[in-house]
Phi, psi and omega in degrees: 000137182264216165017168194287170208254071178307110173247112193238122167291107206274018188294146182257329192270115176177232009271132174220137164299129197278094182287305153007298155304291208285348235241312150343281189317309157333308170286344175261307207294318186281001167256358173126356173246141190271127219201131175221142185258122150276126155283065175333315188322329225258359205251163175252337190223090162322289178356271170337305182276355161265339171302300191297328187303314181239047178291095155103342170255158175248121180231168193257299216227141198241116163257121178260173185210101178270130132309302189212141153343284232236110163247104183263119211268005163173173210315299163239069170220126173276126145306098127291104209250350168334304169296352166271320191301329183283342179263344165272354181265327162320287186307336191291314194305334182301311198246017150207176179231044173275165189296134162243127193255139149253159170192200194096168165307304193282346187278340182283308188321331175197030145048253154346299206292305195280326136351308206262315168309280179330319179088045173277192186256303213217178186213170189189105193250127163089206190277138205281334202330279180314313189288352183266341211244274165015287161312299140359284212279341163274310178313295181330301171286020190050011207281334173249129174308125138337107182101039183241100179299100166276122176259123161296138191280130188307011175230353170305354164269329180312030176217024163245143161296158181217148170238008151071028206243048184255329180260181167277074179343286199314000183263352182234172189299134170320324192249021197256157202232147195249128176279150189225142195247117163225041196145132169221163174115205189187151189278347196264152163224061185290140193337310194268009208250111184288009149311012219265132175103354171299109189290161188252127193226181173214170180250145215274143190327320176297337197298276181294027189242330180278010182291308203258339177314314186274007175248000167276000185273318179285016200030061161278109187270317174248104183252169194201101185297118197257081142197168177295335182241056159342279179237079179241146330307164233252278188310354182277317194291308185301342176279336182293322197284315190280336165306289195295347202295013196228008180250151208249087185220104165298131164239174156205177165185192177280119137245163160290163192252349202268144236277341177288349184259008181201103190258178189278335189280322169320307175292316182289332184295301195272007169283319172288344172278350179112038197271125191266315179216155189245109191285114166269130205033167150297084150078003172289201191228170168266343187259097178318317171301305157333279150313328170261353196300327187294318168109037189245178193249043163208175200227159170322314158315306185289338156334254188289006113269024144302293167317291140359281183323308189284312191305325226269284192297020177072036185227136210305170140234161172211124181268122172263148194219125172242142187229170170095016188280222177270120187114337192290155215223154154296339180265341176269333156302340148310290147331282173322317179265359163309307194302300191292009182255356158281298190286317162082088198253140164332302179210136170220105183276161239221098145270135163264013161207182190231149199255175164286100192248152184320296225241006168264162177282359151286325171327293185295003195253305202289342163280336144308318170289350142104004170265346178245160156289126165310347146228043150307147152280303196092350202301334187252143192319138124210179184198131205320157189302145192195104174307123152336314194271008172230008150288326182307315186290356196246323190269335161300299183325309237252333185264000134332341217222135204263007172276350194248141144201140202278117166308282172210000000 
């Protein structure tokens, strides 16, 4: 196979570097292929900007990248945006006649369903780096079917360096916080999360410190370690804090709250390391009764001395909160802004229902309960029953309070 390797990133909404993408290109360009990442985020006119990319070139292979499905773009309005991707995959078959590979994080989420709406050739579902070079490598040889989905083993890339040198720093905001990977899978199992069962591995330290080291060479000021469980186990994030600490980098990222995975001495690493702000849990609650319908595994106390811990060292906090699962109550929505109007976390963003993904166990509960068919795909949004009023109550509470906002 001849000619270059296209990866177009189909997020339309940002712009943030699609550390994905770059972490791919990279990995392709060091095996000997020639490769260029298109950034929708970055065109005012897509269309227009997948025309010119593949004007005049000769391509092997065309990669696309859903981030996500979806954007909900106000209390009830959805973006689905699968039907443009599928209409931009029309247009791609117009002008070449190369293979179109889907990935990213929302095409792992249902692989097979979304392969088949869109109209790709092949797929590379969880992390692709190795499983993409792979692909590659069947196609040349002809060895693989149409509609064949290569799953990556969830760690395979961790154990490559990146020099992040696949896009143009200068096209995106100065101020924009660039993501670094130091770990995948997850300690939780939480209800609604169609992840469940990702083994959890990590990358090894050196690794992500020379990440930020070549991206502070780019004068990149703001990074953001992108997974939920920063710092687990407690000795991998102090080897991460002491690499970077002498590099002139603000960071932030997800912890965990619970107190064997965050010690006050943990907290002193990362303050001195450039820690700007601390996402305390994931998508948690205020309601103990909440916490557990989600299934995660800490509680309102490690909540709120965790939180403590970062204010005492001048470092933000932020609470992410999803309200609407099965059992929410006016009174555990009640709870919840009791909690933040006690502990008082800096800044706290808000859903106010939850959506239905196919392979979480709320997927399956709602197919017991007789609201989806057991053969919905689910690809277009929906999300459990949630009384008006008390979304209504959850968006009244939140304008009350000058630390809260309601996403939708």
């Amino acid at each position: 196979m001849e000619g270059r390797v296209l990866l177009i990133n189909a997020k339309t909404k940002g712009p943030f570097r699609p550390t994905g993408l770059e972490y791919l290109a990279e990995a392709v360009a060091n095996a000997g292929i020639a490769v260029a990442i298109l950034d929708l985020a970055l065109e005012e006119d897509p269309g227009r900007a997948v025309h010119l990319a593949l004007a005049g070139q000769e391509h092997r292979v065309i990669g696309v990248s859903i981030f996500n499905t979806q954007w909900d773009t106000g209390r009830d309005t959805v973006r689905f945006f699968l039907p443009e991707i599928r209409a931009m995959i029309a247009d791609i078959r117009r002008l070449t006649g190369a293979p179109v590979v889907l990935g990213g994080h929302g095409f792992s989420l249902q692989p097979e369903d979304i392969l088949e709406y869109v109209g790709g050739d092949y797929g590379v579902a969880g992390c692709g780096v190795l499983s993409f070079l792979e692909l590659l490598d069947r196609l040349e040889k002809g060895r693989v079917e149409r509609g064949t989905i290569l799953r990556g083993d969830t760690g395979e890339y961790l154990g490559i360096g990146f020099r992040r040198n696949m896009v143009d720093p200068g096209r995106y905001s100065k101020d924009e916080e660039v993501f670094v990977s130091t770990k995948t899978g997850c300690l939780e199992q939480c209800f609604h999360c169609p992840t469940l069962g990702r083994r959890f591995r990590l990358r090894a330290p050196g690794f992500a410190v020379e990440e930020v080291r070549n991206l502070a060479a780019q004068r990149v000021e703001r990074i953001s370690f992108m997974h939920d469980t920063f710092n687990v186990p407690v000795e991998h994030a102090r080897a991460i804090c002491e690499g970077i600490s002498r590099l002139p980098i603000r960071w932030s990222a997800y912890i965990h709250p619970a107190p064997r995975f965050l010690t006050p001495e943990l907290v002193d690493i990362m303050k001195a390391s450039g820690m700007s702000r601390a996402d305390v849990g994931a998508r948690m609650i205020g309601s103990e009764a909440m916490l557990r319908a989600y299934g995660v595994r800490f509680s309102k106390d490690d909540i709120e001395r965790a939180t403590d811990l970062f204010k005492a060292k001048g470092i933000e906090t932020y609470w992410f909160l999803g309200f609407g699962a099965p059992g929410e109550s006016r009174q555990t929505i009640d709870e919840t802004f009791a909690f933040i109007d006690r502990v008082r976390p800096d800044r706290v963003g808000m859903l106010s229902r939850t959506r239905v993904y196919k392979s979480a166990p709320l997927g399956e509960r709602c197919v017991r309960e007789g609201l989806v068919a057991p053969q919905d795909d689910l690809l277009e949004p929906i999300y459990y029953p949630f009384a008006n009023d008390l979304r209504d109550h959850i968006f009244e509470q939140a304008e009350k309070r000058p630390n809260c906002a309601v996403y939708y």
